[in-house]
DRENDO-1510 file (C-alpha; in Angstrom, 1 decimal, always signed):
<recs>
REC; n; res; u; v; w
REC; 1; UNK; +22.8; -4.6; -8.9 .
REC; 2; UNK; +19.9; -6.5; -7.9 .
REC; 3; UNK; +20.5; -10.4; -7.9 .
REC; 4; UNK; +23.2; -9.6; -10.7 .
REC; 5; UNK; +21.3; -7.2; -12.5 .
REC; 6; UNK; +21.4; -3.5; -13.0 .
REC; 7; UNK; +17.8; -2.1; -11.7 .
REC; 8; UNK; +18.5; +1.8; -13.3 .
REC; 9; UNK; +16.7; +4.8; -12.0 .
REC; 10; UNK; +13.9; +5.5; -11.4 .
REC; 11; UNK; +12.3; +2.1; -12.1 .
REC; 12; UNK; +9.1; +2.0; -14.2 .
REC; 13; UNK; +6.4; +0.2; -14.1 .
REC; 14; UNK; +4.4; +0.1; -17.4 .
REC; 15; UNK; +1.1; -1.7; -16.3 .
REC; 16; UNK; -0.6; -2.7; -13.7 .
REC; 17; UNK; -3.9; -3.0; -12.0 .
REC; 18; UNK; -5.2; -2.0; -8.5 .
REC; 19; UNK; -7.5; -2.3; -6.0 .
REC; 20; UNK; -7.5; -0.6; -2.7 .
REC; 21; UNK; -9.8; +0.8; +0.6 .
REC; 22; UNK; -9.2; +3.6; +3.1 .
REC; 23; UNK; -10.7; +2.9; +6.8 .
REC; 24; UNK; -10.7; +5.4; +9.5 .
REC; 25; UNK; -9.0; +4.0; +12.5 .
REC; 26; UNK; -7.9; +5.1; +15.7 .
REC; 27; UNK; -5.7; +7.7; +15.9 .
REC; 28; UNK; -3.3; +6.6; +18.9 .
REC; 29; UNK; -3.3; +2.9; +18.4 .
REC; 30; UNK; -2.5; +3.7; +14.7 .
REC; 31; UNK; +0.3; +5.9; +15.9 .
REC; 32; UNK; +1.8; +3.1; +18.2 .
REC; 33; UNK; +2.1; +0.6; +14.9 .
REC; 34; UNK; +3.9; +3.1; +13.1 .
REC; 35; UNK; +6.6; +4.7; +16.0 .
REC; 36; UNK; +9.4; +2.3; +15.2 .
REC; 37; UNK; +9.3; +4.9; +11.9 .
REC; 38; UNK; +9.4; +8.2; +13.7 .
REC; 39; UNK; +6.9; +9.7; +11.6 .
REC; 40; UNK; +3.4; +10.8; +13.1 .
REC; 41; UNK; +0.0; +9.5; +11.8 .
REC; 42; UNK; -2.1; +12.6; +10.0 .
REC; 43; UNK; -6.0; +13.5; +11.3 .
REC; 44; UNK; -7.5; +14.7; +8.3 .
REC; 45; UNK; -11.2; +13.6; +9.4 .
REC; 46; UNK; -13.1; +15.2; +11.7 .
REC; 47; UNK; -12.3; +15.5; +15.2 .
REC; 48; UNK; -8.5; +14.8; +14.5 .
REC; 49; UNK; -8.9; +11.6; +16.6 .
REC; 50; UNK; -8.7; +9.4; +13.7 .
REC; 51; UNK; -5.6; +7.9; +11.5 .
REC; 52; UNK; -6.0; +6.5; +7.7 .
REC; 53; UNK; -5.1; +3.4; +6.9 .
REC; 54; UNK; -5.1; +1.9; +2.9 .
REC; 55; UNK; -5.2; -1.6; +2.0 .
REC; 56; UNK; -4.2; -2.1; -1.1 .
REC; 57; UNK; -3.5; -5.1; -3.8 .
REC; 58; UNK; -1.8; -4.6; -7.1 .
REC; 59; UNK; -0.9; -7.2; -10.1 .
REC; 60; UNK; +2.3; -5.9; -11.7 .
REC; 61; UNK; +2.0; -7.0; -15.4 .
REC; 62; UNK; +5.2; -5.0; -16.6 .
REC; 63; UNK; +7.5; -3.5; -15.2 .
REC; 64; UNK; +11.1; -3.2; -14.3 .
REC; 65; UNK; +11.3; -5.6; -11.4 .
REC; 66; UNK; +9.6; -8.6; -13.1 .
REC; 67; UNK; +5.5; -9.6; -12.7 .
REC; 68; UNK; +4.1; -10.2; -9.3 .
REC; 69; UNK; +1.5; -9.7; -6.9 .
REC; 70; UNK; +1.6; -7.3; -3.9 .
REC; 71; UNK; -0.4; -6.2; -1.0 .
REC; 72; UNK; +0.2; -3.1; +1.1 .
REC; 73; UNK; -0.9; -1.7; +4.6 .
REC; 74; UNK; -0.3; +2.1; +4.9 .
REC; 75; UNK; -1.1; +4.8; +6.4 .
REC; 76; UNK; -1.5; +8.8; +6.2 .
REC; 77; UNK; +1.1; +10.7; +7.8 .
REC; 78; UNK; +2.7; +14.1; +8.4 .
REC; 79; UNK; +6.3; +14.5; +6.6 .
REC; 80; UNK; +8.9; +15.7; +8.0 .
REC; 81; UNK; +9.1; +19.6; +7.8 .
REC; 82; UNK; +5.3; +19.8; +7.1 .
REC; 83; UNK; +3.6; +19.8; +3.6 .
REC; 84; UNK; +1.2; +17.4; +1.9 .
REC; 85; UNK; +0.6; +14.6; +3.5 .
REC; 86; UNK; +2.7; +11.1; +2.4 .
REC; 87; UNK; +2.0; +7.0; +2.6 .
REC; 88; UNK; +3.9; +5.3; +5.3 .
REC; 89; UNK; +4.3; +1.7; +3.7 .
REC; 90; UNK; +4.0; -0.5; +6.8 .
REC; 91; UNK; +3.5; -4.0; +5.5 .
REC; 92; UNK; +4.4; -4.9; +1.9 .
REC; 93; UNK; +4.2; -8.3; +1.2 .
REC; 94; UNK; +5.2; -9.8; -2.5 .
REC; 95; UNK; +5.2; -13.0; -4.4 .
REC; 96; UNK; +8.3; -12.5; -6.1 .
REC; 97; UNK; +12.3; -13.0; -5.0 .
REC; 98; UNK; +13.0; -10.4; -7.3 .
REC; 99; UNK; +11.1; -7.6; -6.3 .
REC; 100; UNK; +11.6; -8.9; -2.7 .
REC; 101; UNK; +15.4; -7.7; -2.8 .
REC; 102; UNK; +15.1; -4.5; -5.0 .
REC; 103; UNK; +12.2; -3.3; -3.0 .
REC; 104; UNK; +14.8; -3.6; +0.5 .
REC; 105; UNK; +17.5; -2.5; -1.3 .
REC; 106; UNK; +16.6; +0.7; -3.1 .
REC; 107; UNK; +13.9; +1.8; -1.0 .
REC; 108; UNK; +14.1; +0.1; +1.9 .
REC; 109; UNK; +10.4; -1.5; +1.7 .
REC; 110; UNK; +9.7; -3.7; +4.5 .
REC; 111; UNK; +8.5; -6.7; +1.7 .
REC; 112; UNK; +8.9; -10.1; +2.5 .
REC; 113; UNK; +7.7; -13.4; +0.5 .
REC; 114; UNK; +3.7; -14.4; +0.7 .
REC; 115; UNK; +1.2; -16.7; -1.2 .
REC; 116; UNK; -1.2; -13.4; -2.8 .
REC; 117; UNK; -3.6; -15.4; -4.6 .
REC; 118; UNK; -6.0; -12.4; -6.3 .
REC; 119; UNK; -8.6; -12.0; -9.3 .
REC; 120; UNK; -8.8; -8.6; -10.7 .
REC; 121; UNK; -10.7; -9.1; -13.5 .
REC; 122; UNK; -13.7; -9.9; -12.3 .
REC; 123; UNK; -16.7; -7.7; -11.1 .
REC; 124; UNK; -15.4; -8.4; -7.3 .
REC; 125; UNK; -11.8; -8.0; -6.6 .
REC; 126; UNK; -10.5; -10.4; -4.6 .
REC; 127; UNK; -7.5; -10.8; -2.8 .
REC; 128; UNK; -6.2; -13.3; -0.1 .
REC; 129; UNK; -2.5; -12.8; +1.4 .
REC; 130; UNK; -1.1; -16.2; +3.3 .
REC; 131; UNK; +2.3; -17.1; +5.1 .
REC; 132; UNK; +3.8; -19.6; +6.1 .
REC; 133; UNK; +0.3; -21.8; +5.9 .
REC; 134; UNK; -1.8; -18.9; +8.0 .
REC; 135; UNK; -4.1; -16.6; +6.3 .
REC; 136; UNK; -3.4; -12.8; +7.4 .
REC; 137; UNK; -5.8; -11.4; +5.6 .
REC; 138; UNK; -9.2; -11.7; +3.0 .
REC; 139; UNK; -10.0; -8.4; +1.0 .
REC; 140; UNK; -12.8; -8.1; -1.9 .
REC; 141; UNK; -14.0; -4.6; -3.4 .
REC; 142; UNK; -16.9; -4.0; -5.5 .
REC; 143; UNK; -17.1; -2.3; -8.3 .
REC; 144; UNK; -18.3; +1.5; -8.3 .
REC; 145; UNK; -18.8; +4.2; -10.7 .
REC; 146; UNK; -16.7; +5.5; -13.2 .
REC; 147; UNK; -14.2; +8.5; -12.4 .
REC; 148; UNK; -13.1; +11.2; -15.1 .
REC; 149; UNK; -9.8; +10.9; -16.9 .
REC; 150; UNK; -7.0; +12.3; -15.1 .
REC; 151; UNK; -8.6; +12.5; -11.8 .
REC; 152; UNK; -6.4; +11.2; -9.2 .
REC; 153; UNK; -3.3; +12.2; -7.0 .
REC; 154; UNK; -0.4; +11.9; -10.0 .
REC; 155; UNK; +2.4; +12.3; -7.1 .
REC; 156; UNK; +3.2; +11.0; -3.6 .
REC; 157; UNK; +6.0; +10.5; -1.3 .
REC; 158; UNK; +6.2; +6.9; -0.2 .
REC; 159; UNK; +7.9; +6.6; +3.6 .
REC; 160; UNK; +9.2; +3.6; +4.6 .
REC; 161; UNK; +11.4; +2.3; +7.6 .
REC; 162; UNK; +13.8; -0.4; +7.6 .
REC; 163; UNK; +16.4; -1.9; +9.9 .
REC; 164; UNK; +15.8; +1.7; +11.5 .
REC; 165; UNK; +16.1; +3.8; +8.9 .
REC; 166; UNK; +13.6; +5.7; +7.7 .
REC; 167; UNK; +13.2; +7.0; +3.6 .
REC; 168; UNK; +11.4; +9.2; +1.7 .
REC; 169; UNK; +10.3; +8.0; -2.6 .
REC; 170; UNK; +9.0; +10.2; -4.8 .
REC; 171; UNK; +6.4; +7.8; -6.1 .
REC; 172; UNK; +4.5; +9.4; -9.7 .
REC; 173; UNK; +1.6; +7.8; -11.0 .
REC; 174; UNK; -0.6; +7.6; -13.8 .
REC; 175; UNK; -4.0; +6.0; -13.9 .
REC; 176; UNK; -6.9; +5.3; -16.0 .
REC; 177; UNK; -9.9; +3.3; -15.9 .
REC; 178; UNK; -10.5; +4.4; -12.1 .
REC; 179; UNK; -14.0; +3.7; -10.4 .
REC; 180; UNK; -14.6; +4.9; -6.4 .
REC; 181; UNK; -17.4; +4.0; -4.6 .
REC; 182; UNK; -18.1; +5.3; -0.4 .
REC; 183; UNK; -17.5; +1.6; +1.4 .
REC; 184; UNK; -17.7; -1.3; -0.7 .
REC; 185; UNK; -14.9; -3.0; +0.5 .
REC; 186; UNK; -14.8; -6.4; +2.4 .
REC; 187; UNK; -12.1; -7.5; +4.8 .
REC; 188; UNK; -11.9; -10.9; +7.3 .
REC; 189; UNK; -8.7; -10.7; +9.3 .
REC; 190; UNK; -7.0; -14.3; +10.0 .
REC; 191; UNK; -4.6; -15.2; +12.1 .
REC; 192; UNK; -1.6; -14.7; +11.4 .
REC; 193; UNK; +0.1; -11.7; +13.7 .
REC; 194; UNK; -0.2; -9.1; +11.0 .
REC; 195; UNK; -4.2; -9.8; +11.3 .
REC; 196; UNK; -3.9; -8.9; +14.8 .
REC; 197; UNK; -2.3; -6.1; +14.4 .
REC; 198; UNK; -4.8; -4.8; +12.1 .
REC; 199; UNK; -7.9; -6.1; +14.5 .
REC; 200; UNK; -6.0; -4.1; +17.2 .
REC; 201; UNK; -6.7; -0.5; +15.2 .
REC; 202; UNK; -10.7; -2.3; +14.8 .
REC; 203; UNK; -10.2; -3.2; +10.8 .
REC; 204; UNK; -12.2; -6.4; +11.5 .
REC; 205; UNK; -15.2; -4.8; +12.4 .
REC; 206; UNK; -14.6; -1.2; +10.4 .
REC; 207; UNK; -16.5; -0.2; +7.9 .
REC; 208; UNK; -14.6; +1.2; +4.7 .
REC; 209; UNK; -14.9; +4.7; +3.9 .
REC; 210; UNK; -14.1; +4.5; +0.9 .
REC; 211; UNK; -13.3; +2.0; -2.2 .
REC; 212; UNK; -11.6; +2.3; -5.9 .
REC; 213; UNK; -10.1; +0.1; -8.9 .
REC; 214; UNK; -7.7; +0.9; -11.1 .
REC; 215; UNK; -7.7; -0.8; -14.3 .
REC; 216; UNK; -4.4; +0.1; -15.7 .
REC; 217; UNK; -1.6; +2.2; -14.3 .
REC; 218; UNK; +1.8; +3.3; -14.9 .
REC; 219; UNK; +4.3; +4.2; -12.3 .
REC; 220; UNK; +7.8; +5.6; -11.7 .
REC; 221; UNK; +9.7; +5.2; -8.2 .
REC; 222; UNK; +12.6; +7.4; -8.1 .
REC; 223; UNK; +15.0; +7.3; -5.5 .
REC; 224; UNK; +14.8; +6.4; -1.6 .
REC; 225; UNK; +16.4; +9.6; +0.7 .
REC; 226; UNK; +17.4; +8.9; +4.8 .
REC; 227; UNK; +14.7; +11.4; +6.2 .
REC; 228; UNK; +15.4; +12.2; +9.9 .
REC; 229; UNK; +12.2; +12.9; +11.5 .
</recs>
């Protein structure tokens, strides 16, 4: 029971619209944001001294929880046991109460309430994520070239750590109208403290490795398990 109503399992979300950047960053800085979790940062480039980390904005249109907007910092890591590789959700902010308390309830997603002011419809995405009266962050991504239908990663395991607990959601998605491009992803850092944290792993002067849009995706979130790492 979520705010007096039933949320049932696993929680769909039946459109919505994406746009997102991978940077390479430091390996060992990126490892000391993520330690409260337990979990260790993968080194799938080159050298295996350097972490990923995803910024991403979505526009929920319908779903489950409710519309709203979100923004999320994550990063590659190593599960538990070994295996593919998962997304450790580090920062998840959300303009919605709704989503706020289901998100920390079921999953344990570290969301909290932000201003995320974005425009996904136009040839640059653009996204700006503000608490409190700071700006934390500015993203934009341009627009690159088509992908296939059905190209994509259809499953992931989300990780997430909350009042010390860390959890493991199977997370299955579905997208179409994808385009990826190498770079072509903006970012100013503000400051608020999450911007420093981010301008600590060298986000404000990194170039993207990568950029892509999604123009409509669907999405099932089944449910959270304890993971001891």
């Amino acid at each position: 029971m979520i705010q007096g109503e039933r949320v049932t399992m696993p929680v769909r979300i039946r459109d919505a619209a994406v746009a997102s950047a991978m940077f390479a960053v430091p390996a060992a800085p990126a490892q000391a944001v993520i330690d409260y979790s337990g979990l260790r940062v993968a080194t799938p480039l080159p050298g295996r001294r350097r972490a990923v980390c995803s910024l991403a904005f979505i526009r929920y249109a319908d779903g489950d929880l409710g519309p709203y907007h979100e923004f999320a910092v994550a990063f590659l890591v190593r599960p538990p046991g070994g295996g593919p590789v998962g997304a450790f959700i580090h920062w998840l902010p959300v303009n919605q109460e709704f989503t706020l308390d289901a998100g920390r309830t079921i999953w344990g997603f570290p969301k909290e309430i932000a201003d995320i002011p974005m425009d996904l419809t136009s040839r640059i995405k653009r996204c700006a994520v503000r608490l409190g009266g700071r700006t934390a962050l500015e993203l934009a991504v341009r627009p690159g070239l088509p992908v296939p239908s059905g190209a994509g990663t259809p499953k992931v395991d989300a990780y997430s750590c909350l009042d010390g607990v860390t959890r493991r959601t199977p997370w299955t998605m579905s997208p179409s109208g994808v385009r990826f491009r190498p770079g072509g992803a903006s970012l100013t850092l503000g400051d608020h403290p999450v911007a420093d944290q981010l301008r600590g792993l060298g986000l404000h002067r990194a170039r993207a490795l990568s950029s892509s849009t999604v123009a409509h995706l669907t999405m099932e979130f089944a449910d959270a398990a304890e993971v001891r790492p």
